[in-house]
Backbone bond lengths (Angstrom), bond angles and torsions (degrees), N, CA, C in turn:
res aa  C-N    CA-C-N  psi(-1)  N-CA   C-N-CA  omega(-1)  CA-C   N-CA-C  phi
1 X - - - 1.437 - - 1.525 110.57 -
2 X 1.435 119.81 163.89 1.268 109.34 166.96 1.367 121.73 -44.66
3 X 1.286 122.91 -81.98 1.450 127.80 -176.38 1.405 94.96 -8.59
4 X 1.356 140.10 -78.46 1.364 116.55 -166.88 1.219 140.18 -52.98
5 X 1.144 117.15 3.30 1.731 135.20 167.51 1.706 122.28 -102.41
6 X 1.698 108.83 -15.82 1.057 108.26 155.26 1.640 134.62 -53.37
7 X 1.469 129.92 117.74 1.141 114.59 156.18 1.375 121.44 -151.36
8 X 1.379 136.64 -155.16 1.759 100.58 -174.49 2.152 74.26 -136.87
9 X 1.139 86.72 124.78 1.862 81.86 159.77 1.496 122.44 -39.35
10 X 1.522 91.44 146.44 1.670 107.68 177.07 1.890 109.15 -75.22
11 X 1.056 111.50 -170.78 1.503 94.02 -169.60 1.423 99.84 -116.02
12 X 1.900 126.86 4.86 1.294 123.10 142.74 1.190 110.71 -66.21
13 X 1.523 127.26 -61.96 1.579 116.21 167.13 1.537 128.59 -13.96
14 X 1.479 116.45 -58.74 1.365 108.03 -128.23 2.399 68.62 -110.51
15 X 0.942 92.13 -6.28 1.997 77.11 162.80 1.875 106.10 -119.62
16 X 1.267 123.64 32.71 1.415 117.94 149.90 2.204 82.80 -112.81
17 X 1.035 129.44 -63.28 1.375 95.64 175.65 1.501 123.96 -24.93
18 X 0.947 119.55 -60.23 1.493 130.55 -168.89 1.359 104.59 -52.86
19 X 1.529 113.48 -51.47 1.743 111.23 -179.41 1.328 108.69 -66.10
20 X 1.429 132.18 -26.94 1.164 115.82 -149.13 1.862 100.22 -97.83
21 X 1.408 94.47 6.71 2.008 88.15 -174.49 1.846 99.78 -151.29
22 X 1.209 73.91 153.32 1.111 94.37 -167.12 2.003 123.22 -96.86
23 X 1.539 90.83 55.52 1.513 97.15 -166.79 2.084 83.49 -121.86
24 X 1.062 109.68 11.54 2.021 109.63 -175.89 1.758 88.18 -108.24
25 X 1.455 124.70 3.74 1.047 118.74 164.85 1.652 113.05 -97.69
26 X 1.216 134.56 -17.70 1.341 137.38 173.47 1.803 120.74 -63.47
27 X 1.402 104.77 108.46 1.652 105.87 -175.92 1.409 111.15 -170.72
28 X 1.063 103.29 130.37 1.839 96.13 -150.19 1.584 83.61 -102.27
29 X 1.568 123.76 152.96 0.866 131.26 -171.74 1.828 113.89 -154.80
30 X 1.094 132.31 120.84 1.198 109.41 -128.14 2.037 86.87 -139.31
31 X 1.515 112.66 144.52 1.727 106.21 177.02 1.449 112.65 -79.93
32 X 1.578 107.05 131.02 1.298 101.86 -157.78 1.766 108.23 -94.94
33 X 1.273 124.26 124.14 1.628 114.47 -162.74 1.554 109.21 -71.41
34 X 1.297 96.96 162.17 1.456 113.57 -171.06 1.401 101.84 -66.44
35 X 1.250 130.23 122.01 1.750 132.57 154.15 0.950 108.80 -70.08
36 X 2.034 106.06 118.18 1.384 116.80 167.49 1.222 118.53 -126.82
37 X 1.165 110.15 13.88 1.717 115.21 -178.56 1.638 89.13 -176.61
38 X 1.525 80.15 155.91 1.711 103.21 -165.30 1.556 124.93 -61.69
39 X 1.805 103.91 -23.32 1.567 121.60 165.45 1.542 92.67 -54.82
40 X 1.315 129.53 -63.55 1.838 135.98 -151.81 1.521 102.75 -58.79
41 X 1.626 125.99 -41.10 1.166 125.28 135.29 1.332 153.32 26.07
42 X 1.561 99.00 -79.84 1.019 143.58 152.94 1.590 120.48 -69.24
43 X 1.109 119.78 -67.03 1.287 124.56 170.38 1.528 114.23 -37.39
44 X 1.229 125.88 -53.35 1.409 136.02 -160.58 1.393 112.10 -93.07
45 X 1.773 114.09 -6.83 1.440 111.06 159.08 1.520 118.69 -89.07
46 X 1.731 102.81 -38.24 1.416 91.19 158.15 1.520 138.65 -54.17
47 X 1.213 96.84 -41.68 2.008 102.02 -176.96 1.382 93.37 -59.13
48 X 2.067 130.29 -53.53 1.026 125.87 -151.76 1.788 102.22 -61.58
49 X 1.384 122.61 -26.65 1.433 115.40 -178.69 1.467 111.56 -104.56
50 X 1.407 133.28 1.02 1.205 122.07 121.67 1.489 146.18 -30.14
51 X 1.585 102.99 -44.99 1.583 116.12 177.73 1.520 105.90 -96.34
52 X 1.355 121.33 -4.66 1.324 112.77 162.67 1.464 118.18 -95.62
53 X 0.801 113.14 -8.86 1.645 127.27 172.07 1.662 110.31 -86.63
54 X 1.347 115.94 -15.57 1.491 108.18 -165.70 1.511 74.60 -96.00
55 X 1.641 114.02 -59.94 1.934 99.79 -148.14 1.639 101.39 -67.41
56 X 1.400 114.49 -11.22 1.937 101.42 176.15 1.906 96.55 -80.29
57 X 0.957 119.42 -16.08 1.609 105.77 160.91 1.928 116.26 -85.55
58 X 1.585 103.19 -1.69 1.537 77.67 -165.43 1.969 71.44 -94.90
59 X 1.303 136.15 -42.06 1.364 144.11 167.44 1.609 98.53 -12.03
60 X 1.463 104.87 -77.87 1.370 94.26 172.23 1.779 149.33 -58.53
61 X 1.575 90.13 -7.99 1.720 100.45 175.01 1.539 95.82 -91.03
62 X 1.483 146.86 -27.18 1.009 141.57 156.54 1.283 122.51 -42.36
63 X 1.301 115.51 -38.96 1.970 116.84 -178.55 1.505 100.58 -87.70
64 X 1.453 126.01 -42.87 1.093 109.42 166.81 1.353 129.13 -46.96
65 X 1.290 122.96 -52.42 1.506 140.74 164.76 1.355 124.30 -35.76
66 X 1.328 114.80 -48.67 1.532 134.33 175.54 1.873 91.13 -70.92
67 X 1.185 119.41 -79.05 1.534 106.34 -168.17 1.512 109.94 -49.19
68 X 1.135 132.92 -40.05 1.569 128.38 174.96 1.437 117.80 -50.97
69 X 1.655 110.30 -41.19 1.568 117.10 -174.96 1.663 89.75 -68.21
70 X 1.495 133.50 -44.09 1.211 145.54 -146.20 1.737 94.85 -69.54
71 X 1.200 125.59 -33.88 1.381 122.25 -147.10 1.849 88.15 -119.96
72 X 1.381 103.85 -25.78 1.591 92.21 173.53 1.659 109.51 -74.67
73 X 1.378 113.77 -36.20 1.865 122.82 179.28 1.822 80.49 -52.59
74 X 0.909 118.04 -72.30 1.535 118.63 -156.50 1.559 123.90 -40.15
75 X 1.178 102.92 -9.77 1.547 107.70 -159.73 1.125 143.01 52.38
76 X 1.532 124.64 51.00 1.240 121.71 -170.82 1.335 100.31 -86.73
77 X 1.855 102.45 142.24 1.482 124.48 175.91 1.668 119.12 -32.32
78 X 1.456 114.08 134.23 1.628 92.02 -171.80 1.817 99.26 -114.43
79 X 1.294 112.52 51.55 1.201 123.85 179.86 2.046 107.83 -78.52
80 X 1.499 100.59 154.49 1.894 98.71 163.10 1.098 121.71 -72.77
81 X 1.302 122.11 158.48 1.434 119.28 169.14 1.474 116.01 -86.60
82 X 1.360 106.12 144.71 1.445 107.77 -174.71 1.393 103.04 -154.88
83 X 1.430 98.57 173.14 1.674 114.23 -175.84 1.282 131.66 -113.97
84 X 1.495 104.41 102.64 1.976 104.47 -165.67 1.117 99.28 -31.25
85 X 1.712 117.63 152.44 1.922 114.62 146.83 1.809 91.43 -70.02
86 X 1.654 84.77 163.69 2.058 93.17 -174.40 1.256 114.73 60.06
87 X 1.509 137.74 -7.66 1.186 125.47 149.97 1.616 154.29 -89.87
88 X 1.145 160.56 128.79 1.391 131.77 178.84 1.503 124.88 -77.96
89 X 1.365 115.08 -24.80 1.603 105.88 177.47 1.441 113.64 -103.94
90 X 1.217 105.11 -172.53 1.640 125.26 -156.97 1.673 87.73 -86.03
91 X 1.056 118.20 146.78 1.376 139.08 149.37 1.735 110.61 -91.98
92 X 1.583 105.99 116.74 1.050 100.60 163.62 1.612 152.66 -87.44
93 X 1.610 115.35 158.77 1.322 114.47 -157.40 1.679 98.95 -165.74
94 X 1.523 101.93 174.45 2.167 97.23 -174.30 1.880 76.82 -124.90
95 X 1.228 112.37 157.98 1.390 138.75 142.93 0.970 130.39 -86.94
96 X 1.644 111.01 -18.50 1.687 121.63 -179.02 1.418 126.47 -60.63
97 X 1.077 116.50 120.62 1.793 113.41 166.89 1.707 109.04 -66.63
98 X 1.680 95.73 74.95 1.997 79.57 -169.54 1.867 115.04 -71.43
99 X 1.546 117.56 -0.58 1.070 106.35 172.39 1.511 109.06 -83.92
100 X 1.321 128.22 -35.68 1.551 102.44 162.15 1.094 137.06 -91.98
101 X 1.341 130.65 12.66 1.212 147.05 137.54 1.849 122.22 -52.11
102 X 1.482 97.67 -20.64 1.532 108.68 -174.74 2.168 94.76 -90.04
103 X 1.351 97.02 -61.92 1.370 97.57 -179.07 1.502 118.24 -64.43
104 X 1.402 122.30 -5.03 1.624 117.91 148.07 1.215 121.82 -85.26
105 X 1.505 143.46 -19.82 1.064 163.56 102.74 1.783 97.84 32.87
106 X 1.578 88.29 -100.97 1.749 124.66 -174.99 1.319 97.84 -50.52
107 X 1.246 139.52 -45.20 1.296 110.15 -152.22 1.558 102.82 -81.63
């Protein structure tokens, strides 16, 4: 069943992921304008929580990324899902081509 393919990376794991790609380089960082009036203020707290809102989404395409590399190292079966006769649930399986999904990934 699934459950047995669940697991969460070790924390050597999930920093040789990290070295080995280049998605721990993504973080937008942006020049912040000079405040000269009290409108600019304003302006520069919004942008500033704009750009904190983008890199806690790029944060999160990083953990996604790391568990995907995590479960592709692992080898899970790349069979369809289907439905025993005499059974009610799904037997599990991936449809994914995770090796070219990996080399669109990287590049």
């Amino acid at each position: 069943m699934i459950h047995e393919y669940l697991e969460y990376p070790t924390k050597e794991q999930w920093i040789d992921i990290e070295e080995h790609s280049k998605i721990n380089h993504l973080y937008l960082d942006i020049k912040r304008p000079e405040i000269t009036d009290f409108f600019a203020l304003f302006t520069e707290h919004e942008l500033a929580s704009w750009v904190r809102l983008f890199n806690n989404r790029l944060g999160q395409s990083r953990t996604s990324y790391i568990f995907f590399m995590h479960y592709y190292n692992k080898g899970i079966p790349d069979k369809e899902w289907y439905i025993s006769p005499g059974r009610r649930d799904n037997q599990f399986s991936i449809s994914l081509t995770l090796r070219k999904m990996k080399q669109l990934i990287i590049k």
